[in-house]
Biopython code that builds the backbone (N, CA, C, O; Angstrom):
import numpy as np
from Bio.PDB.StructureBuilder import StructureBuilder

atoms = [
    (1, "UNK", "N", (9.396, -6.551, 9.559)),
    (1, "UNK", "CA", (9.624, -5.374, 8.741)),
    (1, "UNK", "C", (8.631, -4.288, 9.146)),
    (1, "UNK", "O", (7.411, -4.456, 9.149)),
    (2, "UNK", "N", (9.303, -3.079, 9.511)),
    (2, "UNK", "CA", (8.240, -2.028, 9.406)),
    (2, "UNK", "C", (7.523, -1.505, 8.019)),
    (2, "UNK", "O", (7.852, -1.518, 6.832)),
    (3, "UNK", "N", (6.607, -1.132, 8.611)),
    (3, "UNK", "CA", (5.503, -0.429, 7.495)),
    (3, "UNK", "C", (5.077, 0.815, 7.937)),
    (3, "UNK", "O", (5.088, 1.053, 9.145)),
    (4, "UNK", "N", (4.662, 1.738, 7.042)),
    (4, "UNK", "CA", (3.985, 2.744, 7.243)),
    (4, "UNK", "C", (2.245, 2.680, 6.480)),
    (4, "UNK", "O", (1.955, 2.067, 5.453)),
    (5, "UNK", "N", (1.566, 3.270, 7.100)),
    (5, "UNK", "CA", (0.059, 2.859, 5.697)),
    (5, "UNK", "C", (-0.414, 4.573, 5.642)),
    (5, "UNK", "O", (-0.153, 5.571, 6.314)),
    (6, "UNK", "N", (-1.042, 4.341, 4.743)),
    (6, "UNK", "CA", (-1.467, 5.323, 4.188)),
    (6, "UNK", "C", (-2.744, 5.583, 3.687)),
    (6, "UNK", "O", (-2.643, 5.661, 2.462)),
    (7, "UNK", "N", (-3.833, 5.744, 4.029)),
    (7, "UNK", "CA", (-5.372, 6.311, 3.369)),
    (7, "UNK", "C", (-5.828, 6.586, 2.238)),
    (7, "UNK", "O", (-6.247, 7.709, 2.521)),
    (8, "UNK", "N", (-6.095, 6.452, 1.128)),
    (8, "UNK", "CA", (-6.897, 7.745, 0.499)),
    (8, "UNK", "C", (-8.123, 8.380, 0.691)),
    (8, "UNK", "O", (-9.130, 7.752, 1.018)),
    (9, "UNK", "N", (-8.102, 9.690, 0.493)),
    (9, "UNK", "CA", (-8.925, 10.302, 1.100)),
    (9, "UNK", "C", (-10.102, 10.255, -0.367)),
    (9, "UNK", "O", (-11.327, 10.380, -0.386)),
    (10, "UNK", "N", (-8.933, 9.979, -1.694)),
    (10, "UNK", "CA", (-9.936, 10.092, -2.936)),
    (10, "UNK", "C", (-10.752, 8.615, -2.854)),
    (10, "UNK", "O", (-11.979, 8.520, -2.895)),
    (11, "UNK", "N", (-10.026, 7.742, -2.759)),
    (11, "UNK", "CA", (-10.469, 6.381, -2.863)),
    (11, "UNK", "C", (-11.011, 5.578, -1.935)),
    (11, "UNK", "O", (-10.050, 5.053, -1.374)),
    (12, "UNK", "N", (-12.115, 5.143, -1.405)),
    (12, "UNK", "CA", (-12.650, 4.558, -0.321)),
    (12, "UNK", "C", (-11.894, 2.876, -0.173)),
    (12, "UNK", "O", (-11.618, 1.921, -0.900)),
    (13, "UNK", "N", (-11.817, 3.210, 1.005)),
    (13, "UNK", "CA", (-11.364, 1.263, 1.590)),
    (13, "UNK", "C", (-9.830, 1.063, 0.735)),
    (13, "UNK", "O", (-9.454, -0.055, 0.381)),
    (14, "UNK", "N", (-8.968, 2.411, 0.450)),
    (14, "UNK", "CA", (-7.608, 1.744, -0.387)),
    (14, "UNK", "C", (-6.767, 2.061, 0.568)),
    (14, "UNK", "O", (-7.075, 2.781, 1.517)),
    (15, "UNK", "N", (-5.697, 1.575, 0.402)),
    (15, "UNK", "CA", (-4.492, 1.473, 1.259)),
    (15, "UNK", "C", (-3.269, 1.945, 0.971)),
    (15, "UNK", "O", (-3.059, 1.523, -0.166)),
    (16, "UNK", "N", (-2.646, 2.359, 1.202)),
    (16, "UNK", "CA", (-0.918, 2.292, 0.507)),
    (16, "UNK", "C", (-0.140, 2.054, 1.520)),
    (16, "UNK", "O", (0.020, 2.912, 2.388)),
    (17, "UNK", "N", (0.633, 0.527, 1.586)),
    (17, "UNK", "CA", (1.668, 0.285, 2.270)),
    (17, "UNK", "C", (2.844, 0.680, 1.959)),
    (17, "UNK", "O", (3.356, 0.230, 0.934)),
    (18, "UNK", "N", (3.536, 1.602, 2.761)),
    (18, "UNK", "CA", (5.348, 2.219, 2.231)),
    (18, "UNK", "C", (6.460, 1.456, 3.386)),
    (18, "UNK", "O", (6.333, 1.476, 4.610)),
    (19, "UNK", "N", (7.665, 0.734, 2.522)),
    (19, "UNK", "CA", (8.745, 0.434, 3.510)),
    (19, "UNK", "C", (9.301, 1.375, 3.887)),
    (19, "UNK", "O", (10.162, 1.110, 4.726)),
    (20, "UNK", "N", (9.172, 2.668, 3.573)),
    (20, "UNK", "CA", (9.538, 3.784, 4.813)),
    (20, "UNK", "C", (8.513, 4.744, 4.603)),
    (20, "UNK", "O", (7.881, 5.072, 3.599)),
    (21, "UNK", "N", (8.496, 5.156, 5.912)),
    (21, "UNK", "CA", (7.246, 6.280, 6.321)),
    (21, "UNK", "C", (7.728, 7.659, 5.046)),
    (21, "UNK", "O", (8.874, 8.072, 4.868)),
    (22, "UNK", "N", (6.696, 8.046, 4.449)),
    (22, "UNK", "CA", (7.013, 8.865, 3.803)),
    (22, "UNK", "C", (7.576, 8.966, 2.252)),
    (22, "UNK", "O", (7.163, 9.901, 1.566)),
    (23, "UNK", "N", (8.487, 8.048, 1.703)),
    (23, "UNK", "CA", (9.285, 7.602, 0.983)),
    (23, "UNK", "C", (8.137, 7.115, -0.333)),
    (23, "UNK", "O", (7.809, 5.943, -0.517)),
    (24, "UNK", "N", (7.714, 8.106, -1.036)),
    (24, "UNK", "CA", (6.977, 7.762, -2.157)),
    (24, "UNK", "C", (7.132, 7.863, -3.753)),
    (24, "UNK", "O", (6.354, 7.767, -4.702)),
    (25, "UNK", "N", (9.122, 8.208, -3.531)),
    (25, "UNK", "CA", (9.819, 7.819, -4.617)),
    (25, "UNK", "C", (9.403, 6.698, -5.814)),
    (25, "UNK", "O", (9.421, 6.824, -7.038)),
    (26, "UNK", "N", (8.998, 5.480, -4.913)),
    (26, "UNK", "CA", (8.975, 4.339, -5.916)),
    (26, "UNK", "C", (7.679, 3.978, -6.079)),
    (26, "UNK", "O", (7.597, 3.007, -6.831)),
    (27, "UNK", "N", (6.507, 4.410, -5.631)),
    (27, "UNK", "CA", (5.445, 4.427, -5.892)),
    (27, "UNK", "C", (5.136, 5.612, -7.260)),
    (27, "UNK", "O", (5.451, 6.800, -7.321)),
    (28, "UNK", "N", (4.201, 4.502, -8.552)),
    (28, "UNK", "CA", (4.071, 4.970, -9.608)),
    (28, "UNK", "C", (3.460, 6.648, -9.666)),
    (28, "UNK", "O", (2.611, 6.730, -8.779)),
    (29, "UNK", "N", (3.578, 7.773, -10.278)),
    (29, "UNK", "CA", (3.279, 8.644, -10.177)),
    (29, "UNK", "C", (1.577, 8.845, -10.675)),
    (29, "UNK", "O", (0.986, 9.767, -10.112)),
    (30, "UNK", "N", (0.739, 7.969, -11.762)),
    (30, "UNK", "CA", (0.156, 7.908, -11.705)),
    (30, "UNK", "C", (-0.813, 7.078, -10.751)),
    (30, "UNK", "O", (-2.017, 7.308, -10.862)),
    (31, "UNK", "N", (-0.442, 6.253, -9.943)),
    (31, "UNK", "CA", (-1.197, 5.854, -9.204)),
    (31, "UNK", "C", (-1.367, 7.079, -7.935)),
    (31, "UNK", "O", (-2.503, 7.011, -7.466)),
    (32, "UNK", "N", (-0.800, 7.808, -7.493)),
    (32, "UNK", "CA", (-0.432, 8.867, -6.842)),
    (32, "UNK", "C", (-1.590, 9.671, -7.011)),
    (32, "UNK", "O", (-2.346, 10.043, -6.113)),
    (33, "UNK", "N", (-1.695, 9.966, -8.492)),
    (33, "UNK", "CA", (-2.573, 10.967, -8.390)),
    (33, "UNK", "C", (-4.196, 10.597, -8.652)),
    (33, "UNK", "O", (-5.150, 11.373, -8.704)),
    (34, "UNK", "N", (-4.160, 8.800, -8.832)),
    (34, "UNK", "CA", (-5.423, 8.342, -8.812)),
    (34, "UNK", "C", (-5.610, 8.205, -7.475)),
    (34, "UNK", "O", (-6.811, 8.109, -7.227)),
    (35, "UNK", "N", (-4.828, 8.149, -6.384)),
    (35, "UNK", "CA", (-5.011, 7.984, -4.659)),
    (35, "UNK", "C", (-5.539, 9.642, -3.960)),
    (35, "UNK", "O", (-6.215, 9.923, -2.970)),
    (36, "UNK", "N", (-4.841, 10.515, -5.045)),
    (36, "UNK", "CA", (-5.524, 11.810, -4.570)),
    (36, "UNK", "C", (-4.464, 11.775, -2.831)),
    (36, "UNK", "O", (-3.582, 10.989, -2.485)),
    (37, "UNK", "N", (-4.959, 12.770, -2.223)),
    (37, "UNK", "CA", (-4.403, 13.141, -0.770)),
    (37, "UNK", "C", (-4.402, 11.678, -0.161)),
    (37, "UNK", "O", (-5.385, 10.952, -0.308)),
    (38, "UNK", "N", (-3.128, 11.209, 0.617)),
    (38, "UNK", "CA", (-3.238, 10.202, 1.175)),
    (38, "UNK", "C", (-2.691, 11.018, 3.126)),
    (38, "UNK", "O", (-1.914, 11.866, 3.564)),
    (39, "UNK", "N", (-3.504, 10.247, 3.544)),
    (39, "UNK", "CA", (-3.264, 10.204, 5.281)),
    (39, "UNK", "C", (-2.597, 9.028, 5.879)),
    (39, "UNK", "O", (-2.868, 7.832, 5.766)),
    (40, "UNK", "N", (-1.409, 9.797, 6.723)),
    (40, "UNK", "CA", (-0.740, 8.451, 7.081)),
    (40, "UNK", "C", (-1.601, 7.723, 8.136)),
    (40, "UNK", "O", (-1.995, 8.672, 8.814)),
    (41, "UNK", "N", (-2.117, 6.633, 8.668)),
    (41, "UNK", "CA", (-3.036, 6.166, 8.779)),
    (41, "UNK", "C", (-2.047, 5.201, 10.825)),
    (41, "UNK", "O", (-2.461, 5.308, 11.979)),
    (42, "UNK", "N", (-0.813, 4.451, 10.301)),
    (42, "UNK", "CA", (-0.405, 3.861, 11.065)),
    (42, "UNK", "C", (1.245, 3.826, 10.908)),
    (42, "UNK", "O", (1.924, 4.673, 10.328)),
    (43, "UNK", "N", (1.496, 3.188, 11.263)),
    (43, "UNK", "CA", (2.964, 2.269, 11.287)),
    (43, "UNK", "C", (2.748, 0.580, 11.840)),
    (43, "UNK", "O", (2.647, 0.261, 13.025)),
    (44, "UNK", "N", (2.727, 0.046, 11.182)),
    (44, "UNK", "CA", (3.045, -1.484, 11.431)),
    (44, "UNK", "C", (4.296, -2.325, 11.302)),
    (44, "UNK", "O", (5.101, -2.111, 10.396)),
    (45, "UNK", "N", (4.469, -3.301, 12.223)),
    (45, "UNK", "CA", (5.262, -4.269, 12.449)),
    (45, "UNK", "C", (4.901, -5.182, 11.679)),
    (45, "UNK", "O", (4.203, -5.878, 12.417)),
    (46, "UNK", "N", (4.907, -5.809, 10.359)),
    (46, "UNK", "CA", (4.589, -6.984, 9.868)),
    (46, "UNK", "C", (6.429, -8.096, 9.207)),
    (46, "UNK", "O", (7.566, -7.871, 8.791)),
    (47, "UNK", "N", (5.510, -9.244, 9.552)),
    (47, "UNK", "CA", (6.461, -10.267, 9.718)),
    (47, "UNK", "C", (5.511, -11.723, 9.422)),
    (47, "UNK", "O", (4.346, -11.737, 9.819)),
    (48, "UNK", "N", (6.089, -12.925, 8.709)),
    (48, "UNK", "CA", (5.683, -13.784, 7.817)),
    (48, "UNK", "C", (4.194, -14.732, 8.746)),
    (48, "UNK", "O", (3.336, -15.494, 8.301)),
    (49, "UNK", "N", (4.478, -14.185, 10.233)),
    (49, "UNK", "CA", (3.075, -14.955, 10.489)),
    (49, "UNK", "C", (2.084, -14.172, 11.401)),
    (49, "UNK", "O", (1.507, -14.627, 12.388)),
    (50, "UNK", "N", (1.991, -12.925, 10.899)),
    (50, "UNK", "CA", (0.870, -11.901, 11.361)),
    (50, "UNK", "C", (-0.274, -11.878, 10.476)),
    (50, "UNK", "O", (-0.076, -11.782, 9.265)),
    (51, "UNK", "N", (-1.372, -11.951, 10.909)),
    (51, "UNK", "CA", (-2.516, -11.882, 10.337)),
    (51, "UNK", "C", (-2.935, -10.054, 10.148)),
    (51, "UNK", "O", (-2.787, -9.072, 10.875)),
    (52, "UNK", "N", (-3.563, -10.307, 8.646)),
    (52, "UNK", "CA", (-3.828, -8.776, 8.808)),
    (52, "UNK", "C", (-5.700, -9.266, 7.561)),
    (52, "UNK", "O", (-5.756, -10.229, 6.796)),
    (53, "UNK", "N", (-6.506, -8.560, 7.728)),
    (53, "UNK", "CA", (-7.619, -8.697, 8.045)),
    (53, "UNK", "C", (-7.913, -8.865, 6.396)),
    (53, "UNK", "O", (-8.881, -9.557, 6.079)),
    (54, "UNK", "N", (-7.052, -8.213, 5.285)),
    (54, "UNK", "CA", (-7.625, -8.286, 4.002)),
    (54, "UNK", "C", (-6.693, -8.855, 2.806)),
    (54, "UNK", "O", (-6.996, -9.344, 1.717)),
    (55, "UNK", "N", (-5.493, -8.615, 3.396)),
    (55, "UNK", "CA", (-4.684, -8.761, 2.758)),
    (55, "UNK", "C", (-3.894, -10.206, 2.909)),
    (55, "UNK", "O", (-4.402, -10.882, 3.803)),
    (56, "UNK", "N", (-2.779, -10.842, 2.256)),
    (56, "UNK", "CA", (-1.894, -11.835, 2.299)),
    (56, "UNK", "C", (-0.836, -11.321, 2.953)),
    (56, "UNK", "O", (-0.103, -10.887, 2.064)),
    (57, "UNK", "N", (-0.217, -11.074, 4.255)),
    (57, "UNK", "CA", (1.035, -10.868, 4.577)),
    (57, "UNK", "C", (2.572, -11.119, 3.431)),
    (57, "UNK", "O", (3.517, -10.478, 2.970)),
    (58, "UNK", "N", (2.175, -12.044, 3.424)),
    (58, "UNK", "CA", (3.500, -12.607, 2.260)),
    (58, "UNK", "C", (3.657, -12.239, 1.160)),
    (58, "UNK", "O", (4.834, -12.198, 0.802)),
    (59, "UNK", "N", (2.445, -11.753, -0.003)),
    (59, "UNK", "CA", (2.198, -10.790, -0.358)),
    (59, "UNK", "C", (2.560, -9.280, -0.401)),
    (59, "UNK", "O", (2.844, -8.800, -1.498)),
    (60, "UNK", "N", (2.569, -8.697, 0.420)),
    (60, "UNK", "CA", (2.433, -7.369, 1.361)),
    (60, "UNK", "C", (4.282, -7.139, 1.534)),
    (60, "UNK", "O", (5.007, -6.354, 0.923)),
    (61, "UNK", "N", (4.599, -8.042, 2.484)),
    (61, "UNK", "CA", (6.199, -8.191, 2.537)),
    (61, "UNK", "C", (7.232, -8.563, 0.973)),
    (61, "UNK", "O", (8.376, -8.126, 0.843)),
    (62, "UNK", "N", (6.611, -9.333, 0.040)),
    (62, "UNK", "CA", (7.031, -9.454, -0.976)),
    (62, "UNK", "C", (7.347, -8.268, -1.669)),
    (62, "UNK", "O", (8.516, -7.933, -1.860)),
    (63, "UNK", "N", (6.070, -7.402, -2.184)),
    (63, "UNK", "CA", (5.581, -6.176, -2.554)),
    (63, "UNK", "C", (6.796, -4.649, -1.852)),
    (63, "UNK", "O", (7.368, -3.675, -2.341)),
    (64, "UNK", "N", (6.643, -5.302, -0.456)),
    (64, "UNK", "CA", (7.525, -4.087, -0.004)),
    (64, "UNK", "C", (9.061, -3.945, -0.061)),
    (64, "UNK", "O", (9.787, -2.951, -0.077)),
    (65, "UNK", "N", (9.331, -5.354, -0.089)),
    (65, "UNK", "CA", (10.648, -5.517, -0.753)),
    (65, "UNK", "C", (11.117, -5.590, -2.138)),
    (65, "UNK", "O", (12.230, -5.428, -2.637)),
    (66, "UNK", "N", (10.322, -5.789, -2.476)),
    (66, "UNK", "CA", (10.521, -5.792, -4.375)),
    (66, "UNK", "C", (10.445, -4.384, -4.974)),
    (66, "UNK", "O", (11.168, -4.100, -5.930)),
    (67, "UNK", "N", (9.577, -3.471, -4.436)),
    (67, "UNK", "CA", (8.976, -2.150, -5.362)),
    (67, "UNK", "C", (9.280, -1.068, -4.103)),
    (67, "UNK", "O", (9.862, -0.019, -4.380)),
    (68, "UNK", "N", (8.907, -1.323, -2.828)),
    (68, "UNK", "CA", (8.763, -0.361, -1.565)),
    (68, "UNK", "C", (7.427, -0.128, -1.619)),
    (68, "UNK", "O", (7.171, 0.978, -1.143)),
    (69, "UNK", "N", (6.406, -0.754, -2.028)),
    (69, "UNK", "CA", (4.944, -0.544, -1.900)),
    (69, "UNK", "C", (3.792, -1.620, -1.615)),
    (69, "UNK", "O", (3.851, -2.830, -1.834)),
    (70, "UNK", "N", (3.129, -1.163, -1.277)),
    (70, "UNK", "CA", (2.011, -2.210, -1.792)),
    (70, "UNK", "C", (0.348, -1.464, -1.660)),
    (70, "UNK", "O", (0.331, -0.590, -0.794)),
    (71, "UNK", "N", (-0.866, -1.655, -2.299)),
    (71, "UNK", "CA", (-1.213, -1.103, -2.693)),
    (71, "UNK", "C", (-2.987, -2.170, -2.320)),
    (71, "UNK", "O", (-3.222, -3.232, -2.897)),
    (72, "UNK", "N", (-3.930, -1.544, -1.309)),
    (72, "UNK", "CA", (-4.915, -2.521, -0.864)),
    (72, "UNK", "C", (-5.816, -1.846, -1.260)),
    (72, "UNK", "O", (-6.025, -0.653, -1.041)),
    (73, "UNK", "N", (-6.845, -3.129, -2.327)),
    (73, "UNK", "CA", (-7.908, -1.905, -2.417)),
    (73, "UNK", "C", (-9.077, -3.028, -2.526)),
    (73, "UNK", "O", (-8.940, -4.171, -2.962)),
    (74, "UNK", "N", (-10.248, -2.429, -2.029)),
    (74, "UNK", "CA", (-11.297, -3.138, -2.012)),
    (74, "UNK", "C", (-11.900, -3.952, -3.019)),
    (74, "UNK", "O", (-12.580, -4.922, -2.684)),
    (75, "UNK", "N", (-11.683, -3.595, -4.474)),
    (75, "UNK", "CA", (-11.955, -4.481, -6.078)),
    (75, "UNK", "C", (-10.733, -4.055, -6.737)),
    (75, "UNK", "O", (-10.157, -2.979, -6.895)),
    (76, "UNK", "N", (-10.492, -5.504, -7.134)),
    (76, "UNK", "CA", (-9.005, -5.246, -8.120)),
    (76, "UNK", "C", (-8.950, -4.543, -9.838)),
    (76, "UNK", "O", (-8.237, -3.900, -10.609)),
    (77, "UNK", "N", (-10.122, -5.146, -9.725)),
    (77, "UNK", "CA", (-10.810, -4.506, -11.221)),
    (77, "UNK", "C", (-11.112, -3.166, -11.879)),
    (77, "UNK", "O", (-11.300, -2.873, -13.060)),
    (78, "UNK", "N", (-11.100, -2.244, -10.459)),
    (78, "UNK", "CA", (-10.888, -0.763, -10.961)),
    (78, "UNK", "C", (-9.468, -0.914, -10.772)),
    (78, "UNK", "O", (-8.954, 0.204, -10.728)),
    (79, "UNK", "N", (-8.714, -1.741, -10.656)),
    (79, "UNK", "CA", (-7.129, -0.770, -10.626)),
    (79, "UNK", "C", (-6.358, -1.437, -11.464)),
    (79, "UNK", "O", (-5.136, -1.465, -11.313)),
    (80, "UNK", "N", (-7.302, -2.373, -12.959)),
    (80, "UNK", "CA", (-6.312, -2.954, -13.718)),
    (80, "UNK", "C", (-5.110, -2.102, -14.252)),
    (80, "UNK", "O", (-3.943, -2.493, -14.293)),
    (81, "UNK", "N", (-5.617, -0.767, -14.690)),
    (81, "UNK", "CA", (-4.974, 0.015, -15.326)),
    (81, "UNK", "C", (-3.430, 0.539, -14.787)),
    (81, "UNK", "O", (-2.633, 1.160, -15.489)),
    (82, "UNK", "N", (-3.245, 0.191, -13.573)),
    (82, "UNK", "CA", (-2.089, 0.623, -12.919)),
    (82, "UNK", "C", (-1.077, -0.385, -12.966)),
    (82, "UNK", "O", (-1.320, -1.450, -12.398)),
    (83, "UNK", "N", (-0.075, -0.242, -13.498)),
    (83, "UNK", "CA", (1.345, -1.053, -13.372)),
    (83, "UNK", "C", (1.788, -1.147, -12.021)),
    (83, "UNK", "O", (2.005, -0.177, -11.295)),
    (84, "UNK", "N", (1.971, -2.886, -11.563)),
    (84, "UNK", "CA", (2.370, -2.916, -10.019)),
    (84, "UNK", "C", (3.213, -3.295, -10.077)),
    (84, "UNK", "O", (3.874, -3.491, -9.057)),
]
sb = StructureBuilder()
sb.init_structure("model")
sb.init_model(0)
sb.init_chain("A")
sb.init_seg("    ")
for serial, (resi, resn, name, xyz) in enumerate(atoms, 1):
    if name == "N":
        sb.init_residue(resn, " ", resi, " ")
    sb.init_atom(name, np.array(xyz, "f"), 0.0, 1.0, " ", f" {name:<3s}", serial, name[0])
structure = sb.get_structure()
């Protein structure tokens, strides 16, 4: 599955994975504006036995098929507040 990722420029070390480049329809509007300016960062190829350095792949692919997102951030605990 392709991916697109995404930066924040507000939030240090966070991520936003999109199943299409651009496509930030289904990503929550408040999380949006807690990410502040995001930079598209890459495009990735991920698939059920790629290693990726922080995250759970299976996870990640779950996430992008279920919602079109997924959402990496260095402590989970600042982001209880967000519905995933």
């Amino acid at each position: 599955m392709q991916c697109a990722i995404y930066k924040s420029r507000k939030k240090q070390d966070t991520y936003l994975y999109l199943a299409a480049r651009g496509d930030f329809s289904r990503v929550p509007e408040v999380l949006l504006k807690l990410l502040g300016e995001l930079i598209h960062v890459m495009d990735l190829d991920l698939f059920p036995e790629r290693k990726l350095a922080q995250e759970d792949v299976a996870d990640v692919l779950r996430n992008l098929r279920e919602r079109g997102w997924h959402l990496q951030t260095p402590q989970q605990d600042e982001w209880q507040g967000v519905k995933h």
